[in-house]
N, C-alpha and C positions, 0 to 999 in steps of 0.2 A: 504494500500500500504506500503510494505517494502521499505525503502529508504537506500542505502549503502552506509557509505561516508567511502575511500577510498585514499590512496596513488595511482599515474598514472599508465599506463601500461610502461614497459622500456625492451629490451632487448629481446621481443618478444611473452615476457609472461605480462599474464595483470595487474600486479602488483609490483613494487619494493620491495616493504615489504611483509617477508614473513607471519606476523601475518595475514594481507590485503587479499593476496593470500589463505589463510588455508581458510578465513571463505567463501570467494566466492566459492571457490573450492567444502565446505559445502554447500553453497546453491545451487548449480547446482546440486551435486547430491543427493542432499533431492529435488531437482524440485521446490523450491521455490522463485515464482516469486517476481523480484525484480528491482528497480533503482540504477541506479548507478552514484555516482558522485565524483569529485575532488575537488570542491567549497566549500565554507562556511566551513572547517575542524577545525573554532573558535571554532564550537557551542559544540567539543567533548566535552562530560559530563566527562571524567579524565583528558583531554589534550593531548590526542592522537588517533591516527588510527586503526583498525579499530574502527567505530561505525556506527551504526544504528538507522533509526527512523520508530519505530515501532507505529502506529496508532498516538496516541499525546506523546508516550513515546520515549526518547530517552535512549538506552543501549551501554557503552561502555566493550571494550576489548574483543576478538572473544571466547574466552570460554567462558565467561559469557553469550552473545549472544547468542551461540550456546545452552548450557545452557536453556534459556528462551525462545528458539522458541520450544526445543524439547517439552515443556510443553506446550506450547501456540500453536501448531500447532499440535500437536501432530506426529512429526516425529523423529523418534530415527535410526538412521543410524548403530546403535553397538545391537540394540536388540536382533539380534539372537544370541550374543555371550555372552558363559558362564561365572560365577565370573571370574575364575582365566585369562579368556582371557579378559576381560574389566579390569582385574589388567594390564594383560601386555601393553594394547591397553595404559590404563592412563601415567605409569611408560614411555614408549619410546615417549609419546606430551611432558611431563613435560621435559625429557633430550631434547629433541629440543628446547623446550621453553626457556627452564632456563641456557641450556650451551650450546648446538650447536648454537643458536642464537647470541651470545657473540664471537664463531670463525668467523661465517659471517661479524657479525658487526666489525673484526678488518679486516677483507679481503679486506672490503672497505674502511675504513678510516686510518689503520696502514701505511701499505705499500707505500710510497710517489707517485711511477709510478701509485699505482692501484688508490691513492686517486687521484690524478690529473686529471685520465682519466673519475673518477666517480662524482670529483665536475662540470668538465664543462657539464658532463650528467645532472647530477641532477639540473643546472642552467639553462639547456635549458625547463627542462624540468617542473622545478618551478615556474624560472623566468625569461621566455624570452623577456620582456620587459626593462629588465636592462640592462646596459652597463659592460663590465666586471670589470671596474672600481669600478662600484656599488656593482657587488654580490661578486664579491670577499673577499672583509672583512668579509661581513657576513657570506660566509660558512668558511673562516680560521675558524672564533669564532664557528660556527656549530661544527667543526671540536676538535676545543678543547675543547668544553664541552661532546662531545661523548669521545673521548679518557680519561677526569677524572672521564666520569661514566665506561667506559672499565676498570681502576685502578679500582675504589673504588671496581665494582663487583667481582674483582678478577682476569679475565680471563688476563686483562693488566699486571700485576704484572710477567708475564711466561714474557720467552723468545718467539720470531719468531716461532723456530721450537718446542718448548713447545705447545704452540699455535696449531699450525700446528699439532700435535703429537694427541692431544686432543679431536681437532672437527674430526679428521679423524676418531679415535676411535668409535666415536659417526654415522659416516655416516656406518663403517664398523657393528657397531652392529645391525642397518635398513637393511643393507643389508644379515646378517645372518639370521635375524627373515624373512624376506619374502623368503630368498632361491629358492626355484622355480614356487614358487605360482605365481597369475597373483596377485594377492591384498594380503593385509596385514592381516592375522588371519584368513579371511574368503572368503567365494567365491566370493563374493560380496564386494563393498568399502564399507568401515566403517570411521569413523572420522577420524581414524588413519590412513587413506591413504589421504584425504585430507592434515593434518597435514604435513606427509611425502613429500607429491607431493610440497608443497609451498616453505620448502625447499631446497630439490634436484634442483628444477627448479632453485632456486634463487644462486645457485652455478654454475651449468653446463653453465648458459645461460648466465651467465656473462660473459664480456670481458677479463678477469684478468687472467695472467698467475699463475707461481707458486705452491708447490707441493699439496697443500690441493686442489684446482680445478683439478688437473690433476687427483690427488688420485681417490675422487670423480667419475673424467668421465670412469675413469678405470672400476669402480663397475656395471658393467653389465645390471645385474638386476634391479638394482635402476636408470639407464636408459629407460630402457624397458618399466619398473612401472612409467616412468613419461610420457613416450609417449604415455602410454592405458589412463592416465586421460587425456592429454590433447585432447585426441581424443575423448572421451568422453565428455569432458567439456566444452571446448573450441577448438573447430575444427581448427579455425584461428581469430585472433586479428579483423577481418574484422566482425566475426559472433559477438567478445566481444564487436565491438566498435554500433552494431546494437541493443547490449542487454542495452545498457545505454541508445536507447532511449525508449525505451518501454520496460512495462512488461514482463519475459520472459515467 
């Protein structure tokens, strides 16, 4: 039994984090049944989300995952795609990974309106057992130890609309490489469309005004593309919240 521990579902897609998102995303369309949970997220073997507990192993981080079951299960979602199109499929995870990730993460915690509205989310949705008294300290400091790893990585160091400027770049170059296909490189998903889908979703479907969400909703196709996975994938929160209790 694969066991998947998880950030919650928020906003109508079944996961906050887009890392969270990409790998579920992965396992629904490799068909690989699975558990799914919010609990015990101590036991992560790096100190974060996603991870997995595969037989008595546990694997953190979703590429690496992804990674270890292609082998261990033998499914590869990208195999019918030649070198130069698994160079391009790598090159556009890694700009999501490594910098579109870092636009998200200020969308939510820079902006004062959008952080306000996303800490009482994320306290309902953490810690609904505390008083606002109580969680409140702890997400300010949540809050500023995200924004001095936003500096140190860099992305903090820009301005607002630098910012802004950046991740938009990065949503508009997904959006040229899929141009009018239904999926990304090939006929069929590939990893690279999970990847995709985890992010789009975790931008559109947020509450948050301002020009980088708006940009985003603007881009067509990278709507389109995220409404064929979720119909795919996840039909509605109702079929997600059925799959955490059983195998799927």
């Amino acid at each position: 039994m694969l066991t998947l521990y998880t950030a919650p579902p928020l906003w109508g897609i079944p996961s906050i984090s887009p890392h969270c998102l990409e790998l579920e995303t992965w396992l629904r369309l490799a068909k690989l049944p699975y558990h799914k949970t919010t609990e015990h997220l101590e036991q992560a073997p790096k100190g974060k989300v996603p991870f997995v507990q595969y037989g008595d192993r546990y694997i953190g981080d979703a590429t690496f995952i992804i990674e270890y079951l292609k082998q261990a299960e033998g499914i590869d979602l990208d195999a019918a795609l030649t070198a130069p199109e698994r160079g391009i499929s790598l090159a556009l995870r890694r700009m999501l990974k490594e910098n579109t990730y870092w636009g998200l993460v200020y969308l939510r915690y820079g902006p004062e309106e959008n952080w306000q509205r996303y800490r009482a989310m994320i306290a309902g949705a953490l810690m609904p057992q505390l008083t606002e008294q109580e969680w409140l300290p702890q997400l300010e400091a949540l809050r500023e130890r995200i924004l001095a790893q936003l500096h140190g990585q860099g992305m903090g160091r820009h301005s607002p609309s630098e910012i802004c400027q950046l991740t938009c770049a990065d949503f508009q170059a997904l959006s040229d490489v899929l141009a009018s296909q239904s999926f990304f490189i090939s006929d069929c998903p590939t990893t690279l469309d999970a990847t995709a889908y985890a992010y789009v979703a975790n931008v559109i479907h947020a509450p948050f005004d301002g020009e980088m969400v708006a940009y985003v909703r603007e881009l067509k196709n990278l709507i389109d593309h995220c409404d064929r996975i979720t119909q795919q994938c996840f039909t509605s929160l109702e079929n997600s919240r059925e799959h955490d209790q059983k195998p799927g």
